[in-house]
Backbone bond lengths (Angstrom), bond angles and torsions (degrees), N, CA, C in turn:
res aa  C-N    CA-C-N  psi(-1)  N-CA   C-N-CA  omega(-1)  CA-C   N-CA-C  phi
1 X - - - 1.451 - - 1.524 112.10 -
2 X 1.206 106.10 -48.11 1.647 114.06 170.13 1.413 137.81 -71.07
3 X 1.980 103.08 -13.24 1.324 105.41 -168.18 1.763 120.36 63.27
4 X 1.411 115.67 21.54 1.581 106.04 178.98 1.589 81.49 -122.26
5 X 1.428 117.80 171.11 1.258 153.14 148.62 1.304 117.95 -101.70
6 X 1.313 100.87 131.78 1.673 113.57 163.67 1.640 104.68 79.37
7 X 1.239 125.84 19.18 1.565 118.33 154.45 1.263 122.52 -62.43
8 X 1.443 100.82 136.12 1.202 111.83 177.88 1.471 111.37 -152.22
9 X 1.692 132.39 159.43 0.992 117.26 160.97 1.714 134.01 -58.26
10 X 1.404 112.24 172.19 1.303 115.24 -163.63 1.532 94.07 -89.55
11 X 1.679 112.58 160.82 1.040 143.04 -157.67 1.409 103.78 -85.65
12 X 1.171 134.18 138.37 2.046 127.71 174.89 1.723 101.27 -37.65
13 X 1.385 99.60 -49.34 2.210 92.80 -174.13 1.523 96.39 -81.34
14 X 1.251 142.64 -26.77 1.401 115.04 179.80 1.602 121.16 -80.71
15 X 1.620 99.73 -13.50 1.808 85.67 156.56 1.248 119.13 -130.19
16 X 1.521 120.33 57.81 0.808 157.11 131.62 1.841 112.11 -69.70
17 X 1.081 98.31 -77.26 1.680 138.58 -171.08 2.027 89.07 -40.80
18 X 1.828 103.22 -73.20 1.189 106.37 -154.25 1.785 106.28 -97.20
19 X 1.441 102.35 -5.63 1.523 94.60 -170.69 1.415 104.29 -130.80
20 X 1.202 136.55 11.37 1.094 128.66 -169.77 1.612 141.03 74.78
21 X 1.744 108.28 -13.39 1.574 111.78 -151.99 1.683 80.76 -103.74
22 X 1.676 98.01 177.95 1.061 124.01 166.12 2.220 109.99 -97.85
23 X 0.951 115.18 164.79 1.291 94.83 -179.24 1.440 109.49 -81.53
24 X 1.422 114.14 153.22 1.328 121.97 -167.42 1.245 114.11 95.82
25 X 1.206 125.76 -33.26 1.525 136.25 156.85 1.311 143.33 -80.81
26 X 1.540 106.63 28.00 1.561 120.13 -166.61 1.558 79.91 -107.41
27 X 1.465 94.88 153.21 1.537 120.53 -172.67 1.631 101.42 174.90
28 X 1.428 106.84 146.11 1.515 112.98 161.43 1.575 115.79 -38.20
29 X 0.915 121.69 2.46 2.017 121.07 177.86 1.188 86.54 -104.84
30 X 1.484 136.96 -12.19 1.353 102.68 165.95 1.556 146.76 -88.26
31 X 1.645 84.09 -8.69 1.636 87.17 170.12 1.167 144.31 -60.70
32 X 1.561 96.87 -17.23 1.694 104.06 160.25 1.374 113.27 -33.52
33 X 0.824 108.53 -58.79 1.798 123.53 -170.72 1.691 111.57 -51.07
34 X 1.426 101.01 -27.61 1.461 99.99 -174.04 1.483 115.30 -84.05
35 X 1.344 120.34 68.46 1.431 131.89 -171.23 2.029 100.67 -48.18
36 X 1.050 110.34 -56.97 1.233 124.25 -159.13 1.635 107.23 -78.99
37 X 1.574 112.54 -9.90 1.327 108.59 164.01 1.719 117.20 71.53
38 X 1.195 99.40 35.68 1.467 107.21 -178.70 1.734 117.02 -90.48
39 X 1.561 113.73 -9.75 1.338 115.75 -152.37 1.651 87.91 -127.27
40 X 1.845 98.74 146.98 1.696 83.10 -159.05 1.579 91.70 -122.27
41 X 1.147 140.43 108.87 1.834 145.48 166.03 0.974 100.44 -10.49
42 X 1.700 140.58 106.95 1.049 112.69 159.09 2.259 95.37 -129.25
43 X 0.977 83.78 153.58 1.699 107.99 -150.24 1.322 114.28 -126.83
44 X 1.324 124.38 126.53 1.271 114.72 154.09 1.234 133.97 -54.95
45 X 1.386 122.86 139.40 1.241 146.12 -170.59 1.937 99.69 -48.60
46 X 1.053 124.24 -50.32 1.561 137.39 175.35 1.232 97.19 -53.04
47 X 1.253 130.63 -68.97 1.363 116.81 -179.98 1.469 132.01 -44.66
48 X 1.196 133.62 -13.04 1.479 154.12 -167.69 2.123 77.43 -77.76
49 X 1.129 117.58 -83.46 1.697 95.69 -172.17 1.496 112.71 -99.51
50 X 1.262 135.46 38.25 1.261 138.71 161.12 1.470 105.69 -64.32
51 X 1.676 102.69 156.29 1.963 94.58 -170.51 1.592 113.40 -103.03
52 X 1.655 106.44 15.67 1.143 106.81 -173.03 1.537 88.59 -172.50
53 X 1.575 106.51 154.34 1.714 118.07 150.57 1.469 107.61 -134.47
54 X 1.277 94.75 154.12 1.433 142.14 173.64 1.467 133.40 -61.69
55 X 1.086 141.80 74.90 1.350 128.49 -148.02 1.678 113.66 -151.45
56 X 1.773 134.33 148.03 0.887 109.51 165.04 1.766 114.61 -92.57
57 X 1.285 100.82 173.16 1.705 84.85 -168.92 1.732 93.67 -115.34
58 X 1.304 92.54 89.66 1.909 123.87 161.54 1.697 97.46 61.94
59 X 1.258 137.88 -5.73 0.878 145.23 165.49 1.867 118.27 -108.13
60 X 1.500 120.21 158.31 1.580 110.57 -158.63 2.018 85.56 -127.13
61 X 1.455 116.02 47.70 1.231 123.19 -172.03 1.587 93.99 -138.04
62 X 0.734 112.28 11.23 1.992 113.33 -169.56 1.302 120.44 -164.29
63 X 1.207 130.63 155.68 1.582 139.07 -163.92 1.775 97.75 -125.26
64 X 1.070 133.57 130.52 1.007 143.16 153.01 1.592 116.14 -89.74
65 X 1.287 128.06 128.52 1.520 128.11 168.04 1.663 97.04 -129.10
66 X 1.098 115.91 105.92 1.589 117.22 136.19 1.359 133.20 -103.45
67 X 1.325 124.89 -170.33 1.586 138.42 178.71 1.716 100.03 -85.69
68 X 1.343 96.14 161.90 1.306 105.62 -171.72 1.579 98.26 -76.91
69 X 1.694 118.53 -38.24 1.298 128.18 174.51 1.703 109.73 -46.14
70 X 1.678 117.74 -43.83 1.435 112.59 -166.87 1.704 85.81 -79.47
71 X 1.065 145.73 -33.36 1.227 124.71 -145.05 1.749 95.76 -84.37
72 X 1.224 107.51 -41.21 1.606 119.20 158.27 1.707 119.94 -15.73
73 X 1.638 82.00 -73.75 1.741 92.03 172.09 1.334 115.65 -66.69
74 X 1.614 129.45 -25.32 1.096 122.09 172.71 1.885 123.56 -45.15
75 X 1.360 83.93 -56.48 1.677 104.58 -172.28 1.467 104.68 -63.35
76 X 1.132 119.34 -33.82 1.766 125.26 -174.88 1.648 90.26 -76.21
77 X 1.002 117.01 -39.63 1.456 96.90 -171.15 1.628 117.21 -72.98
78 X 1.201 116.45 -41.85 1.168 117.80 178.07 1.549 110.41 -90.42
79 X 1.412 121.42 3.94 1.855 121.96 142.35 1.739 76.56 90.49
80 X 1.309 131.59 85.90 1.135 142.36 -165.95 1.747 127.59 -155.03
81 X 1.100 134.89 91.12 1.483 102.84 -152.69 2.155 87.63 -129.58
82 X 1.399 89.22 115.47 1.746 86.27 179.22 1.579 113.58 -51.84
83 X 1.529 103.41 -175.15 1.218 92.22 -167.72 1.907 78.63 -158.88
84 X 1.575 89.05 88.55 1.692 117.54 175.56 2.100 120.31 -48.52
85 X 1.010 111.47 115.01 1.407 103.78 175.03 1.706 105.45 -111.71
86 X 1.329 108.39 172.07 1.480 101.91 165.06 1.680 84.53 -102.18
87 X 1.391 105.29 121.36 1.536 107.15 160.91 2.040 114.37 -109.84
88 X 1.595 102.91 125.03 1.289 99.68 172.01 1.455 143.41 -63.85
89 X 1.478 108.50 119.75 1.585 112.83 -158.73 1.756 98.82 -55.96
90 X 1.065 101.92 158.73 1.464 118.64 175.60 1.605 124.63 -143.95
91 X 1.512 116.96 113.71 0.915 132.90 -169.73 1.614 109.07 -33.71
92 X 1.219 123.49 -54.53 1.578 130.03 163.72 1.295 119.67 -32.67
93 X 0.955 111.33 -17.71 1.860 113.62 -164.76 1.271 95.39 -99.36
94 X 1.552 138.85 15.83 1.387 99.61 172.09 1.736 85.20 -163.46
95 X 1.870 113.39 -172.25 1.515 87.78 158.31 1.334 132.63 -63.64
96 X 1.157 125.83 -164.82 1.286 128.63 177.78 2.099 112.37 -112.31
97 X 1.221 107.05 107.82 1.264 118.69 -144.12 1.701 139.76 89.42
98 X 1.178 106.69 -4.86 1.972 110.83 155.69 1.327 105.48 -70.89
99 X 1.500 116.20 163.68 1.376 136.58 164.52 1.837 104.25 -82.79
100 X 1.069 81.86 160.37 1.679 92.21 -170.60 1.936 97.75 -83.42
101 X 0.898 136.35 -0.99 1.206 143.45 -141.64 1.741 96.70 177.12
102 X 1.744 103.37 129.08 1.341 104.44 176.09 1.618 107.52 -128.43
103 X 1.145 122.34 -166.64 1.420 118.86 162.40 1.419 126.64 -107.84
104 X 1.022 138.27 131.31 2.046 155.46 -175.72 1.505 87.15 -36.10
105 X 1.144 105.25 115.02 1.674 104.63 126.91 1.550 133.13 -44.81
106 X 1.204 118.97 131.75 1.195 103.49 171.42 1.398 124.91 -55.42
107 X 1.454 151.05 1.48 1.159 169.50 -113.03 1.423 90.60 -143.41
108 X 1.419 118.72 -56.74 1.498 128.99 -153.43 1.880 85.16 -107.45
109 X 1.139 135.20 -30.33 1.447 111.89 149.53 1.935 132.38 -42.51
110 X 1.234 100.24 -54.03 1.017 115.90 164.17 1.660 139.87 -49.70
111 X 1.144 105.96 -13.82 1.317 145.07 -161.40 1.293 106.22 -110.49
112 X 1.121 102.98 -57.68 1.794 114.18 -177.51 1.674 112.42 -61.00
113 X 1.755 106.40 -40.53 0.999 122.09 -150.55 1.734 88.17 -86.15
114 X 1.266 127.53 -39.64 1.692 137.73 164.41 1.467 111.60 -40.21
115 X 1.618 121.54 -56.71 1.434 134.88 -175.44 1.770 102.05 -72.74
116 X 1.324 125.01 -52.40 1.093 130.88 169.14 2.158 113.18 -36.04
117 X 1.569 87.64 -48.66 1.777 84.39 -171.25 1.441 108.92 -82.51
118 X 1.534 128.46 -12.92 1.285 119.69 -171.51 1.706 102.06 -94.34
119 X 2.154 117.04 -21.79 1.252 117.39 148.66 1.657 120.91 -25.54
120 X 1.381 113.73 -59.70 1.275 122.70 -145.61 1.881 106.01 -75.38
């Protein structure tokens, strides 16, 4: 899909090294960290109009939920622009019988709508 060979994810010391996290703690909040711009967004295609993502924020003790709008401003701020694939779902990736996509709690509405106003 990408035209590269030999991708693969990064190594425990290379995102360490280039992103700051420990493993298990990589998420789009970590690119902050990538001053030098070595690490490139790459995203599922669904996410491009999803109304929110999912993420821990550089730590594997916490859930981050924002709007697709804050995550928007995220990437503009730190001069960032993903780079969307259609990647094929795979039965392995999740249980067997969930939706790939669920609906907010109102809890995590509420939440969004908190992170959203301190965005603005």
């Amino acid at each position: 899909m990408l035209g590269v060979k030999g991708l693969t994810m990064a190594s425990i010391e290379d995102l360490k090294q280039m992103l700051n996290v420990d493993s298990g703690a990589v998420s789009l909040c970590a690119m902050i960290n990538d001053t030098e711009h070595k690490v490139i967004p790459l995203l599922d295609e669904e996410l491009r109009t999803a109304t929110h993502y999912c993420g821990v924020p550089n730590v594997t003790t916490a859930t981050l939920i924002l709007s697709n709008q804050a995550w928007q401003q995220l990437f503009k701020a730190i001069e960032r622009s993903p780079v969307y694939i259609d990647a094929p779902a795979r039965e392995t990736e999740r249980v067997a019988g969930t939706p790939r996509r669920r609906a907010l709690t109102e809890n995590e509405k509420q939440q969004i709508e908190q992170f959203d106003r301190i965005l603005d």
